[in-house]
Every structure is written in C-alpha cells, then in structure tokens.
N, C-alpha and C positions, 0 to 999 in steps of 0.2 A: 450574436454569437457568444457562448461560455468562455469569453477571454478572462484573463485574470491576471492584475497588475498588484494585490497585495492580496495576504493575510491575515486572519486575526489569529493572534497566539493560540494554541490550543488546538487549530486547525488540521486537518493533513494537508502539505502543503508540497510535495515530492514524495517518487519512488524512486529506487534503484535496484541492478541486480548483480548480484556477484556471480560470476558463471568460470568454469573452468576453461570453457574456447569463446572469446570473447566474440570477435570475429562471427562465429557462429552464430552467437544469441544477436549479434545486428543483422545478418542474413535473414534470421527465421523473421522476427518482430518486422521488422523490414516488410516484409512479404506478406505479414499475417495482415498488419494495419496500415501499411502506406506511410509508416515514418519512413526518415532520413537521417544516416548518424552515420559517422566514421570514427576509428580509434583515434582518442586525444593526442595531446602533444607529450613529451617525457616530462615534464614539469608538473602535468597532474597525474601522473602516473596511468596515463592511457585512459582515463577516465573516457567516455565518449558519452554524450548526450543526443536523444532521439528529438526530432522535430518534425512537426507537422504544422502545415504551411508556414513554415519559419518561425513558430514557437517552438518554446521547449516543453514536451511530454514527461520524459521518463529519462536515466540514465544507468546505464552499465560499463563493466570495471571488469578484470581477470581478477578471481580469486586469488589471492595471495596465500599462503604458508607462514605462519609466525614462528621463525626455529623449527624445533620440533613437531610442536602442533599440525595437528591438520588444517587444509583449508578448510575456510568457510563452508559451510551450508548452501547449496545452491537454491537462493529465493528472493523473494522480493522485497524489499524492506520497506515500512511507511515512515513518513519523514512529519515530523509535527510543526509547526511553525512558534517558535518562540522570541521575546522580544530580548532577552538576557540569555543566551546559551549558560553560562557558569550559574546563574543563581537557577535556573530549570534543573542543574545536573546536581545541585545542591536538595532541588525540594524532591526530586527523585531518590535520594540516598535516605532523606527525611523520612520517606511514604515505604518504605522497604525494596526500593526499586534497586538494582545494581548495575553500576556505569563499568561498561563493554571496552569504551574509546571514550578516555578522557574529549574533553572539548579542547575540537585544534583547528584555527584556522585553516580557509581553505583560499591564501590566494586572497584578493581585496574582495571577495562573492559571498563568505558567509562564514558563519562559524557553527559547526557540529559534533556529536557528541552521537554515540549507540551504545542504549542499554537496556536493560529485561527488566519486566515487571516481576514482582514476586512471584509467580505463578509461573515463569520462562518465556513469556512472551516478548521476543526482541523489535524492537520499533529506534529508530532515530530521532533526532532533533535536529531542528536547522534554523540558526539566527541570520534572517538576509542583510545582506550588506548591499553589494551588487549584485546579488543575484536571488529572486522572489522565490522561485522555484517553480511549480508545472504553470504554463503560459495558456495553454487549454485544458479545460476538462469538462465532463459532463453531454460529450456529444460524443459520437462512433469515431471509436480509434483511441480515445481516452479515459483517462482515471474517470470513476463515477463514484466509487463506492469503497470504504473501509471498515475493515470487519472484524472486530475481534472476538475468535473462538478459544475457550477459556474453559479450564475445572470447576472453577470457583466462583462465578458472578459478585456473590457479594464484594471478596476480596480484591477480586479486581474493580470493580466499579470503586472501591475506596480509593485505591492506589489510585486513578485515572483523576480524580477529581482532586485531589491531594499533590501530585504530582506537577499535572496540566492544566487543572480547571476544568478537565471532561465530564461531565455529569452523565449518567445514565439516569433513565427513565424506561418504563413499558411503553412500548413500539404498541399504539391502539388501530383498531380494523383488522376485518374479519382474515385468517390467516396468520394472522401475525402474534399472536398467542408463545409466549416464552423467548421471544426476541424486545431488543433495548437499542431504546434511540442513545447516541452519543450526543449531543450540542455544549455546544460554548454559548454562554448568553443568551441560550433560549432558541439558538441555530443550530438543526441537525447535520454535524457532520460527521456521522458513519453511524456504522452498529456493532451489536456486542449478543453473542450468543453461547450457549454450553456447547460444549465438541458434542458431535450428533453420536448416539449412542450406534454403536456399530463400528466406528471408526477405531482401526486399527491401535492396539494402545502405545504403540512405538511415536504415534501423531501427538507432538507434544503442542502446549496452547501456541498460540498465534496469529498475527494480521495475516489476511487474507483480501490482496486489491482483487475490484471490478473495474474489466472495460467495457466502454457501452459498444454496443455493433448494431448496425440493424436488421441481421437475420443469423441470429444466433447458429443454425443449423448450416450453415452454409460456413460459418467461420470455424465452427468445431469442429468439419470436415476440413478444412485447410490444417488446421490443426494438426490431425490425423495425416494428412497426405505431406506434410511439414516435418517429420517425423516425430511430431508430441503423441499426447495420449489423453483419451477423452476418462476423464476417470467417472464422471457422473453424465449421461446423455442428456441432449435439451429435453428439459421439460419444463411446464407452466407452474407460475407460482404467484403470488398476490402481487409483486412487485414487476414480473412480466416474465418473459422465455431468457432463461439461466441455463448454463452447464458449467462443469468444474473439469479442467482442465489439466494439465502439467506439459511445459516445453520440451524439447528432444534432450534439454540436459538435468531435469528432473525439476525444474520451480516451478508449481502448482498457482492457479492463478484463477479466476472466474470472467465467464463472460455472460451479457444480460444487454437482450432485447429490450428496456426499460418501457413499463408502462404509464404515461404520466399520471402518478398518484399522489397525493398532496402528503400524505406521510408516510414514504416506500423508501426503498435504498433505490433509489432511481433518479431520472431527474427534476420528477415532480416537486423535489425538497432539496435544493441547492444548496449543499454541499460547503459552498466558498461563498 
C-alpha cells in the first residue's frame, strides 16, 4: 500500500483547500472519494483534515478576508516538504519568488509559509514537526500527481531548482513531447508544462493536483451530479484516462485512471 511516513525536501508532501462553505467542500469530497473529515477545533481555526482509512489525505479551511481584501482564491494549494521552513522562505526571496504568509508555526505539527513564484504561481511549504503531511497517496481517492502550468518554463524551472532543489528535465516517451519531469535527487515528483494554448488568458500560471480513481468516467459524472463541472471530458492520454474538473465552488482539479508507465504522471513513477 502507498503509505507514507516521511519526505524528502523538495517533495509535494500536502494539499489543502480554501473554500468559501467549508462544510460544503467536506460534503462534496466526502462523497466524491470516500474520505472522512469534520470542522476542526477553534484553536486551528476550523482547519478540518480528510482521511482515508485513518490516514491523512488532504485538508480544508473557510476562506478568510484579510480587512479589506478579498478572500482567497477558491483552489488547491501544493505543499512542498522542506527541512528548514525560514531558510526555504529565505532561498525563495533569493530565486525571485515572493512570501504570501510569512512562516508561522502551526501548533507543535509543523511550520509553513505560502508564496508565488515569479511567474504567480502560488504553492506552500511545510516543515514537519508532528505532522508528515498526506499519510496516502498514489492510489484511488488520492494525491498522485503535481503539475505546474506556467508562461515561461525556462523561468520557472530556474526559480524551482533555486528555490527547492526541483530540477526539471524533458518528460521522454512517445506523447509526452513539451512536457517536464520535476525530481529531487533524480526522483520524479510532478510535472511542469506551458498553459495549453486556448486557455482562457484570465488563467493565470499554477499547481494543478491529480487524484488517481479507477474509472475516471464514472467519477466525472459524480462530479457533475455533485454539483461541479466537467470542464475537459475523459479522455485518453499516455499516462492514462484524465479529465479536468472544477468543485461546486469553483477549485479546478484533475482526475486520472493512471496507466502504470515507468516515466508518466501516474503511478508508475512514485511520486514520494
């Protein structure tokens, strides 16, 4: 079984979601993959973490208001696994990256920090303490796959490796043509591609997670009958049967039948 007791730095290693009804987004997810989650305690500010069979997957939060500001963005955020939070948000400012949320303890579990690459890609970090971050991944119902769509590849691939130690490299096999492996140490964990030309120009760069399922077509209609929105229908692609998604309160997300292939965004190349 895809259990997971640590990370290596550099890693995705958590997601979470901000959502405007928080409530709601444990209902839908709930229903879509068989977690289990309730709103936190007032100490984490209602934080709720989703679990499946008693690990932890994924977690979501009420979007908050900063003063004036609006809330947050309703998405998903990728969370990197680092061994020093303050010197990562140091090599981040270094690489031209900009810190969102200073690092601030969370609690004796970890210490975190979200910020944007140069290009406005936002992603977090997370230094574990007591707490690793996703306890499963890489099978149905879980994270599989991290993805960043981006303006500028070069730019970004500097930032990433500068930053985090993320190298990109060409993603080789037939198919995969203008897509890039991420790895740490020679380990793929996610990918990196240009916003697909068509894509509305209001779609600014960003992570985009994958959850594995194993009948795509069948989850995309939950989706749908969930009250989300299929924004790209299943179809086949080298790494297996993919669609592109968005929840009933608008966070856009992927899901993928994975085919085991030895270098795909799947589970053929773990991830963790």
């Amino acid at each position: 079984m895809p259990e997971v007791t640590s990370y290596q730095p550099g890693t995705p290693c958590w997601i979470d979601l901000m959502v405007p009804d928080q409530q709601a987004a444990l209902d839908f997810y709930s229903g879509l993959f068989g977690w289990e989650g309730e709103v936190g305690p007032p100490e984490t500010g209602g934080y709720a973490t989703w679990t499946l069979r008693g690990k932890p997957v994924a977690g979501v939060m009420s979007a908050q208001s900063m003063g004036e500001e609006a809330p947050p963005p309703t998405v998903w955020t990728t969370y990197f696994c680092s061994a020093d939070a303050q010197a990562t948000s140091e090599s981040i400012s270094r690489a031209g990256g900009t810190v969102l949320m200073p690092v601030m303890e969370v609690m004796d579990l970890g210490r975190m920090l979200v910020a944007a690459d140069p290009l406005g890609a936002v992603f977090g970090v997370w230094q574990p303490l007591g707490f690793t971050g996703a306890g499963l991944v890489n099978e149905a119902g879980t994270l599989i796959w991290n993805e960043l769509n981006t303006t500028d590849r070069e730019a970004a691939s500097a930032f990433y490796a500068e930053a985090l130690g993320v190298e990109s490299t060409p993603m080789e096999g037939e198919g995969a043509e203008g897509y890039f492996a991420l790895s740490v140490d020679g380990r793929t964990v996610g990918g990196l591609q240009p916003l697909r030309e068509g894509m509305p120009p209001e779609v600014p760069p960003h992570w985009l997670v994958y959850f594995a399922v194993e009948d795509t077509d069948r989850i995309s209609a939950k989706v749908s009958a969930g009250g989300g929105t299929v924004l790209r229908p299943p179809y086949e692609m080298v790494a297996g049967r993919m669609s592109l998604v968005k929840d009933p309160q608008g966070a856009p997300f992927a899901l993928i039948a994975p085919k085991p292939m030895p270098s795909s965004p799947s589970g053929g190349t773990s991830q963790r």
